[in-house]
N, C-alpha and C positions, 0 to 999 in steps of 0.2 A: 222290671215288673211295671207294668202298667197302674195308672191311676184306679181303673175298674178294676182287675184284679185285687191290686191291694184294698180295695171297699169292701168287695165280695169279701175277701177274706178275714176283714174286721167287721162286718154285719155276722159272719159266722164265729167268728171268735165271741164276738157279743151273746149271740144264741146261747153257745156252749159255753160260758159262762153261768149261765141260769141251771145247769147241770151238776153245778160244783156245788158241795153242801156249802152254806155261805159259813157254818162253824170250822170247817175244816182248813179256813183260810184264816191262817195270820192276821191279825186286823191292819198290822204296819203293810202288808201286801193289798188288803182291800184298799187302802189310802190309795197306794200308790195308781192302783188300778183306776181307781176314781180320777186320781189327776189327768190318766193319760187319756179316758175316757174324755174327759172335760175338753185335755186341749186338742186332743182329736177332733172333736166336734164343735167345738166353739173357736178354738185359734186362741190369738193372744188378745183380741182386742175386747173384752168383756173381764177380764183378770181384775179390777177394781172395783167391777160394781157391785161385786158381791161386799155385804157388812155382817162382818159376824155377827149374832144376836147371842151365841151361846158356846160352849164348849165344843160342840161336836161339829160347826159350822165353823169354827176358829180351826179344828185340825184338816178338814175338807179342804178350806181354801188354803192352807198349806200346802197339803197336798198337790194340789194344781200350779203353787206359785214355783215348787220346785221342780217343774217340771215346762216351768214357760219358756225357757230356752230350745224347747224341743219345736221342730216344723211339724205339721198337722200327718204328714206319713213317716216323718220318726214316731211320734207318740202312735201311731194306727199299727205299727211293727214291733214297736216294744209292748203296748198291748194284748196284739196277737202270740207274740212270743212268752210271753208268763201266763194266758191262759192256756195256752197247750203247755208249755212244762206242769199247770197244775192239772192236767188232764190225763197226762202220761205218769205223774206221781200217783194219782188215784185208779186209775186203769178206767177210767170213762170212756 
């Protein structure tokens, strides 16, 4: 699969994302989604500058840290792949 492809297909995974009731997700699966979203789009080099100031900023950038071993189109395909299984669980 091509670089384009797989963007196409995580810009649309992103879209249909916004389709999912955000209640109807796990919160331990929004984290995850959050990370892959982050290291998708930002990479590894920005992983420290964020400083937690609170509780829900402390589980965010966890989220992302376990996920820093990923490259920018593994995190883009594990992304895409848990919003369509949450797509096909709900019939969207």
């Amino acid at each position: 699969m091509s670089n384009k492809d797989l963007d196409t297909l995580f810009e649309e995974a992103f879209d249909n994302a916004q389709l999912i009731p955000q209640e109807s997700v796990p919160q331990d699966v929004q984290l995850v989604l959050y990370g892959l979203y982050k290291q998708a789009t930002s990479g590894k080099s920005n992983i420290h500058a964020q400083n937690p100031q609170d509780l829900i900023n402390a589980f965010k950038l966890n989220a992302w840290m376990q996920v820093k071993h990923l490259t920018i189109d593994e995190s883009k395909q594990n992304y895409i792949d848990i919003i369509n299984k949450l797509m096909r669980e709900r019939n969207i």
